[in-house]
C-alpha positions in Angstrom: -28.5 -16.4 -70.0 -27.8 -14.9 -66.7 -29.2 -16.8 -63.1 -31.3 -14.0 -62.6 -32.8 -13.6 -66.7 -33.3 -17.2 -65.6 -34.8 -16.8 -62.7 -37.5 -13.9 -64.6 -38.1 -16.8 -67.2 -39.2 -19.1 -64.7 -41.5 -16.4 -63.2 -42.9 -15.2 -66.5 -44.0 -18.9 -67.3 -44.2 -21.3 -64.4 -45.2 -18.8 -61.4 -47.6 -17.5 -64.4 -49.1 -20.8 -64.9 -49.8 -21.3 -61.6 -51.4 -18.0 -60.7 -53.7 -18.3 -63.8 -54.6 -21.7 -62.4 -55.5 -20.6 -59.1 -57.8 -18.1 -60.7 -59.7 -20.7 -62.2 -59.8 -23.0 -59.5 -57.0 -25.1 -59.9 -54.5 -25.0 -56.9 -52.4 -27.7 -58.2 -50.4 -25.7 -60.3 -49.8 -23.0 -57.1 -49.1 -26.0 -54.4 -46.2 -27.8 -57.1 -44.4 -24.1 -56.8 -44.6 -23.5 -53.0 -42.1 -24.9 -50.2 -43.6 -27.4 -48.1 -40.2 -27.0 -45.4 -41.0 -24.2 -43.3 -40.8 -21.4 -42.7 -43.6 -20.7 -44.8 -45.8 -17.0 -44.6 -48.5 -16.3 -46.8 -49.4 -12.5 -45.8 -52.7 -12.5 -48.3 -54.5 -9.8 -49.0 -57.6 -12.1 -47.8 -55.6 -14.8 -45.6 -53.1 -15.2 -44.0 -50.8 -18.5 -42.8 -47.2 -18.9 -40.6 -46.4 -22.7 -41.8 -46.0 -24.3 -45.1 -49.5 -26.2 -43.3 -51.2 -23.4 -43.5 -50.5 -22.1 -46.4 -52.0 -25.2 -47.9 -54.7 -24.7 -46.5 -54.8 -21.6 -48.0 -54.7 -22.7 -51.5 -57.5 -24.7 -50.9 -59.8 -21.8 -50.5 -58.7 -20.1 -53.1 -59.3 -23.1 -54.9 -62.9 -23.4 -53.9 -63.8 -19.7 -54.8 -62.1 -18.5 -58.0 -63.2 -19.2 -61.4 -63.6 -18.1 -64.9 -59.8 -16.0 -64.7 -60.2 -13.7 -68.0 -57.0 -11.9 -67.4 -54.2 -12.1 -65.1 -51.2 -10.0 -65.7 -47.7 -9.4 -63.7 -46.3 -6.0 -63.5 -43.1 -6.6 -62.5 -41.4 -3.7 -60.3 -37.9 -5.4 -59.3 -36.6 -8.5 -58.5 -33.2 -9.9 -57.7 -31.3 -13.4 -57.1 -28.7 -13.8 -54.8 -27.2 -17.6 -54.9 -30.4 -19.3 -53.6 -32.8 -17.0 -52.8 -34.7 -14.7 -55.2 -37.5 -12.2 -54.8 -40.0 -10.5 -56.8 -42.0 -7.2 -56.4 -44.9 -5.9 -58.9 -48.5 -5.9 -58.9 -50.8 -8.3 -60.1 -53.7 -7.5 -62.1 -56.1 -9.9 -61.9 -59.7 -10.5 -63.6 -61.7 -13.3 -62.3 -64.5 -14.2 -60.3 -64.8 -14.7 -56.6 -67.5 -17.1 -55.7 -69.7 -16.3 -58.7 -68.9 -12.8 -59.0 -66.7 -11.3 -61.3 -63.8 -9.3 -59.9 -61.0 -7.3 -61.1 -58.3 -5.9 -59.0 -55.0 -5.3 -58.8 -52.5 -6.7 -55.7 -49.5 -5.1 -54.4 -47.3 -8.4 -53.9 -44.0 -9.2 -53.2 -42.3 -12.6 -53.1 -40.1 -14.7 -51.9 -38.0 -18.0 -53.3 -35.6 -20.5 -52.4 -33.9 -22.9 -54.9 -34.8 -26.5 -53.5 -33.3 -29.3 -55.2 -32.5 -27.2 -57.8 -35.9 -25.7 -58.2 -37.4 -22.2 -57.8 -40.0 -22.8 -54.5 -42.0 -19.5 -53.3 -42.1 -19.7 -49.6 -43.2 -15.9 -48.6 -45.9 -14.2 -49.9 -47.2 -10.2 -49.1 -50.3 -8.8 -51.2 -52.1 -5.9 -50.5 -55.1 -4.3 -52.6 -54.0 -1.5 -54.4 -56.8 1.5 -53.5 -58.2 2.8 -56.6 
């Protein structure tokens, strides 16, 4: 298996995981994925954060105000590894609700990744809603 057919396994199940987790209130999942060495950006399409501190904080919003995640899926639009780094860019359709209110929409989202220790960390993050 190539590093980067590798790299797409890890974000088909682990980066998955995590996003399905968040949707349902679980930032656990998310937070075990993420650098904590800054830098750190989280460019949300609802918050935004500049240190791996902030972007913790982050998670625990989210945290706090998604539940019941029906449907999450990845559209995956290109992605690379280089050595170390890695990045992802697709749009992520997402079914869930948003302090008691079912949503669905769909994020424009590209990603960033560093290998630390020899494991695949996200430490940028750019989402955008897609206008319908």
């Amino acid at each position: 298996m190539s590093e980067r057919d590798e790299f797409l396994d890890w974000v088909g199940t682990q980066l998955r995981e995590a996003e399905v987790a968040i949707h349902n209130g679980d930032s656990g999942p998310r937070r075990a994925i993420w650098s904590v060495r800054d830098p750190v950006t989280v460019f949300g399409a609802w918050m935004t954060g500049t240190t791996a501190t902030t972007a913790e904080e982050i998670f625990g919003r989210l945290e706090k105000n998604f539940t019941d995640c029906t449907s999450y899926t990845f559209e995956l639009i290109s992605a690379d590894v280089s050595g170390d780094v890695g990045y992802t860019i697709g749009y992520e359709h997402t079914s869930a609700s948003w302090q008691g209110e079912p949503r669905q929409y769909t994020l424009r989202v590209t990603q960033l990744y560093r290998r630390e220790a020899g494991a695949w960390k996200v430490f940028h993050r750019h989402a955008d809603a897609l206008e319908a």
